[in-house]
N, C-alpha and C positions, 0 to 999 in steps of 0.2 A: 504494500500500500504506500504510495508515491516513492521515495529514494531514499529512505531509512529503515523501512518499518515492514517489518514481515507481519502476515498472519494469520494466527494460528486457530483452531474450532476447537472451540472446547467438548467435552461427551457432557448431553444433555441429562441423563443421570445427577452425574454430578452439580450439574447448575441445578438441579432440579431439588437435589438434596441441602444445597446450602442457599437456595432461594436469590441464585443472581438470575438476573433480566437487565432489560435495556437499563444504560443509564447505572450499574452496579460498579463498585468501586473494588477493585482487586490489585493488593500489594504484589509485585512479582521480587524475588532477590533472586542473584544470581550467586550458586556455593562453588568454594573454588574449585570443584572438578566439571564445572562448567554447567550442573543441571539447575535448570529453573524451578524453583520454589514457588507455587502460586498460595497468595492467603486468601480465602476469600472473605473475613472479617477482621482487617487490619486492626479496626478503632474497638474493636471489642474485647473489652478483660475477663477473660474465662471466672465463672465463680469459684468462691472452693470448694474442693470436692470434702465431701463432710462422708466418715464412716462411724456408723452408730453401731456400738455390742452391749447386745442386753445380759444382763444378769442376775439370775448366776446360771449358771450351764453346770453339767455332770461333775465337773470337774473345775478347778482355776485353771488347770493347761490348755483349755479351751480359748478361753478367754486371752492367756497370755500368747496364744497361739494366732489369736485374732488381730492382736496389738500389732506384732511381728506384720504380719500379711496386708494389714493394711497400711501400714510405714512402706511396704516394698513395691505396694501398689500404686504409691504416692499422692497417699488422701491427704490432706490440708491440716483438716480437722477431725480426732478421734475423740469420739466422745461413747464412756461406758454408763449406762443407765440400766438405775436398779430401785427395788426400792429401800434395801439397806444392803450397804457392803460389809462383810465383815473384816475385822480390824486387820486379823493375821492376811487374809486375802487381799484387802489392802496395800501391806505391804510390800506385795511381790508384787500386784500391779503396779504399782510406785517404782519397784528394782527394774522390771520391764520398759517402763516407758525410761526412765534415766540410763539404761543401756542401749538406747535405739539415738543415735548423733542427730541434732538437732530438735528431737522432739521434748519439748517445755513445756508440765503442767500448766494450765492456765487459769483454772477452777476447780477446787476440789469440795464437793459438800457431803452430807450424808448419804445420798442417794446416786453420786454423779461423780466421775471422774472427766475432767474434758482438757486436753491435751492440743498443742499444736506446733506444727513443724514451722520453723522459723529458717530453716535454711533456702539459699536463692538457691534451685539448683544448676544456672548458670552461670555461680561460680567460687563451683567447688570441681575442677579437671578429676577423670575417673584415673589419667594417666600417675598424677601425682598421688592419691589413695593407694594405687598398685603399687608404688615407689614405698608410700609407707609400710604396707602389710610387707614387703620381702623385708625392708630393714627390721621389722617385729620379728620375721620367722626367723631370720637367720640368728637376730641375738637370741632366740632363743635356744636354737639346735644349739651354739656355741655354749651355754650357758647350762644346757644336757649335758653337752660331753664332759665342761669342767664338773659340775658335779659328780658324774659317774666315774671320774678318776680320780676327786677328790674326797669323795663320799659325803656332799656335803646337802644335808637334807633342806636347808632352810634357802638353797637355790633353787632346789629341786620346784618348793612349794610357789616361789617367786615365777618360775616358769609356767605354771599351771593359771595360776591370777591372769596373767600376758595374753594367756589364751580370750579373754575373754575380751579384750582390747582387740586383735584382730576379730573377734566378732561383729564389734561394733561397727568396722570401716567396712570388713563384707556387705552386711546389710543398707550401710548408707551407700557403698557402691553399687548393690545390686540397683536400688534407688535410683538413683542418679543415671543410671543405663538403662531403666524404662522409660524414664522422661526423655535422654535423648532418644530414643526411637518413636516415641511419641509426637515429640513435637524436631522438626527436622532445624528449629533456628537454635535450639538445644546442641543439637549435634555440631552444626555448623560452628556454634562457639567452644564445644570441647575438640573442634579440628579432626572429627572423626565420624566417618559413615556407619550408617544400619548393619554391615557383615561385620564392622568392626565394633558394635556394641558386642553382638555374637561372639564372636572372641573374646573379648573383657570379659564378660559374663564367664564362659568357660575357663579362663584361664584365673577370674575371682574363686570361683569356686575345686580349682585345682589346689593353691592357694591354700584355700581354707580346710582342705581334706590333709595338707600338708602337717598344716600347724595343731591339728588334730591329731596325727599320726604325732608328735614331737609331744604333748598334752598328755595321748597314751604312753608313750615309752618314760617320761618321766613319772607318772603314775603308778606304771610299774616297779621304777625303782624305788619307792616310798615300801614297798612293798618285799623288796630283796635284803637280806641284811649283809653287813660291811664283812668283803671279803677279800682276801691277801690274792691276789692275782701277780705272775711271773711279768719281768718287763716286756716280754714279746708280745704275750698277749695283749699290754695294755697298750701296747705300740700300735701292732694292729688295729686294736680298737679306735684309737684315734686315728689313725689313717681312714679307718673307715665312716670316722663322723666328715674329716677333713674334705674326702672326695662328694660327700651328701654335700657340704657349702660352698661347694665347686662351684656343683651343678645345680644347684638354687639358684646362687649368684649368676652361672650362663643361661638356664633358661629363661630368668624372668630380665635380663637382660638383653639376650637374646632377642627375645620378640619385640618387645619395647622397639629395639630400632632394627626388627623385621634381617636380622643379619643369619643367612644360611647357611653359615660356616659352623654356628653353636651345635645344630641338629646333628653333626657326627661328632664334633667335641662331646656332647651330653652323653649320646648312647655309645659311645667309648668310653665315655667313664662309668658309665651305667654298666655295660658288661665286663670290667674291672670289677667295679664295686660288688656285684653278686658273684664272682669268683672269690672274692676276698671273704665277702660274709659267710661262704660254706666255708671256708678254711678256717675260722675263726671259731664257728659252730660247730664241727665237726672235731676240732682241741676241744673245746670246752664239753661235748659227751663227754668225753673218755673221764672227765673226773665224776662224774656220775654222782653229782651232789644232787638232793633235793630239789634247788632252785632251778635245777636246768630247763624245767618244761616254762619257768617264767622270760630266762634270758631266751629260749627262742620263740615266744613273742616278741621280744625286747627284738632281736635279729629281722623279725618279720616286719615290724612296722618301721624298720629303715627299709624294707628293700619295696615297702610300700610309696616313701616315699621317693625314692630313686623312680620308681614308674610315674608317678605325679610330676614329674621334671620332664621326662623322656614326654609326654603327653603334652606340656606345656610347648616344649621345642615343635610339637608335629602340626602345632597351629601357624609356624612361621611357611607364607608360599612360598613356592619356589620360583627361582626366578626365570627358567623357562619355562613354557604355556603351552599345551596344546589348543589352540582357539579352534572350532569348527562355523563354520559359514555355508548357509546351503547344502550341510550335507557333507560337503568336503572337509580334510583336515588340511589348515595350511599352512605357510609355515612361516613362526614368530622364534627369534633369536634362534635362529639353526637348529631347531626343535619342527619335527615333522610331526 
């Protein structure tokens, strides 16, 4: 249309559903990989989205179950209604809401708990949340081993507390990764597309299976009593925490800036690493103590997390593509 202006028809569906006609005002942006964003209620401020849980249900797990789901749903405002809460129940709903990042009692009475999220989520980056949970996981693997060589139980407990700290950033990040897919100017300011929430999301919850796995294994030492162990063995053993915060450190580095090199670093140290932990487990049979059926769990939730790495690395692409077009396969970076 004359010498600048292309244009384009919209699917009547959609005008249909958000009620533009002649004469209707629609914001367009353009996001930096070039696709057009259409709004079709530019001047309109979405309400908030309000979730109501009534009480009591069978159970408070319900309840605290509900809190959870709707913070990751990204409701505004929670509010619990009852007609009496009780004291002790109370309380946890109180620990519940104070463990979910941003969300702030706002009114509490006898009958009403009402809560709201005070965080923008346009700017809070999910990149820098993932930056924190690795530096939490790793102090804490680091923080395992020293206890486990030093037998030092009041680490052990400090580890376990931690855990509950990367919970919080999980959940505010799962958070934060529904809104940007939800809303694309969201996305466009954390500098990151809808397959790349997909990934965050997988590789938050990798993450958090990780620092799980490090939560059990100190838990079980709480559980092992202080034992004289040879210097090989303890050698070993630290070797084989050392190569676990390797590959913490490459895969979740790794992906961050998308480098294909990590993905056979990782699973070389990955197939290291479970050479070493049978060698490790198969000396410690032979002394044929009581505890042994505890240390190899202790053994099993490292080599759990070595596959939560190697899985973390398989989300990075590769950098040649097979693209197909019509049918045909063609051919991108000397890749047929």
């Amino acid at each position: 249309m004359g010498g600048g202006t292309l244009l384009v028809s919209l699917p009547k569906a959609w005008g249909y559903r958000h009620k533009i006609s002649k004469g209707s005002f629609i914001a367009i942006e353009e996001s930096k990989d070039g696709h057009l964003i259409l709004d079709p209620h530019p001047k309109e401020e979405e309400a908030p989205q309000v979730a109501v849980i009534g009480y009591p249900f069978e159970s408070i797990e319900y309840v605290e179950w509900g809190l959870i789901g709707a913070y990751l749903l990204g409701y505004d405002h929670i509010r619990i209604e009852a007609n009496k809460i009780d004291s002790a129940e109370r309380v946890r709903i109180k620990d519940t809401i104070q463990n979910l990042i941003g969300l702030e009692i706002l009114e509490e009475t006898a009958d009403a708990v009402k809560a709201q999220c005070l965080i923008d989520p346009s700017l809070v980056n999910p990149l820098s949340l993932i930056q924190r949970k690795k530096v939490i996981t790793i102090s804490m693997l680091k923080d395992v081993m020293t206890s486990l060589l030093g037998s030092d139980r009041d680490l052990v407990r400090t580890v376990i507390r931690r855990d509950d700290e990367v919970d919080r950033i999980y959940f505010l990040l799962v958070r934060l990764l529904r809104s940007a897919v939800q809303n694309p100017r969201t996305a466009e300011k954390f500098d990151i597309t809808t397959l790349d929430c997909l990934d965050y999301r997988l590789v938050a919850a990798l993450m958090e299976s990780i620092a799980d796995h490090i939560t059990s294994i100190a838990q079980e030492l709480l559980n092992l009593p202080d034992l004289e162990f040879d210097k090989e063995f303890l050698e070993s053993l630290s070797q084989a925490f050392e190569i676990l915060e390797e590959m913490l450190m490459l895969s979740i580095d790794g992906f961050l800036a998308q480098e294909i090199k990590a993905i056979q670093e990782v699973r070389d140290k990955h197939s290291f690493l479970t050479r070493l932990l049978e060698t490790i487990k198969n000396g410690f049979d032979k002394l044929a103590t009581p505890q042994s059926p505890s240390w190899s769990v202790l053994f099993s939730y490292m080599r759990y997390i070595g596959r939560d790495c190697v899985d973390i690395v398989d989300l990075i692409p590769p950098n040649q593509i097979l693209t197909v077009h019509r049918g045909k396969a063609s051919r991108n970076n000397g890749c047929y």
